[in-house]
C-alpha positions as CSV (number, residue, x, y, z in Angstrom):
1,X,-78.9,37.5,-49.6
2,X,-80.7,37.4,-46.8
3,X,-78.6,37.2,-42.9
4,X,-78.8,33.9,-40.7
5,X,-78.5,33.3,-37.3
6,X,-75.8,31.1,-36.2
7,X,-75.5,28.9,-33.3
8,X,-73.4,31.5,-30.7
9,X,-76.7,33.2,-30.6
10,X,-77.7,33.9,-26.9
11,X,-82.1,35.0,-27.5
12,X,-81.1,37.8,-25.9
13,X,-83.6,39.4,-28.3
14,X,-81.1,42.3,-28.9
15,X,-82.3,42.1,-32.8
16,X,-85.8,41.6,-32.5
17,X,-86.7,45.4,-32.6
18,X,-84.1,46.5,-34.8
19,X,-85.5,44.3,-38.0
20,X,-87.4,47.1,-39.9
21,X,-89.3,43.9,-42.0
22,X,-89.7,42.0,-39.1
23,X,-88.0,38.8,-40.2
24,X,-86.6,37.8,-36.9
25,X,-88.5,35.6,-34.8
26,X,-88.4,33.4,-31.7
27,X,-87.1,29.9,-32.6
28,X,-86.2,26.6,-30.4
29,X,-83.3,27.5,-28.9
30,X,-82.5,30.3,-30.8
31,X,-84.1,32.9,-32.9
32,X,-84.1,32.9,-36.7
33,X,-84.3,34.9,-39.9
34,X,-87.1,34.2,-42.4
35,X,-85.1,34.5,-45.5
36,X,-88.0,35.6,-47.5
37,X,-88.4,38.4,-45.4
38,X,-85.0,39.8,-44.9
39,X,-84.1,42.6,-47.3
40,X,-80.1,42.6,-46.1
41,X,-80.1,45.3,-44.1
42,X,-77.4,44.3,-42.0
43,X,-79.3,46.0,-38.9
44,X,-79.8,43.1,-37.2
45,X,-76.3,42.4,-37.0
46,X,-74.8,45.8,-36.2
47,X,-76.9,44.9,-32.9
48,X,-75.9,41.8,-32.0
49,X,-73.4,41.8,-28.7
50,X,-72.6,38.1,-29.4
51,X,-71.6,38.8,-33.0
52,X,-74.0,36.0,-34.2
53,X,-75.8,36.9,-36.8
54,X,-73.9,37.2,-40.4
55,X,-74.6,37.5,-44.4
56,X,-75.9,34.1,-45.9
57,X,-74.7,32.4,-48.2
């Protein structure tokens, strides 16, 4: 199950370096996950000082 991006995020870009897949990228406003990409790591998240990013559904 791949992790989202919810709306507290900040684009602080915090999790952009920690993806090991790089499934993160720059959206409008905030950044996104490709769920395609994502292989649940949970690395992204660990990361994140706004707490925004969580396991999908």
């Amino acid at each position: 199950m791949a992790y989202v991006i919810g709306d507290d995020c900040t684009a602080c870009g915090t999790c952009l370096p920690e993806c090991p897949v790089e499934a993160i990228s720059e959206g409008d406003p905030i950044y996104v996950i490709d769920p395609d990409t994502c292989t649940d790591c949970g690395a992204c998240a660990e990361v994140c000082p706004v707490e925004a990013i969580s396991p999908g559904d």
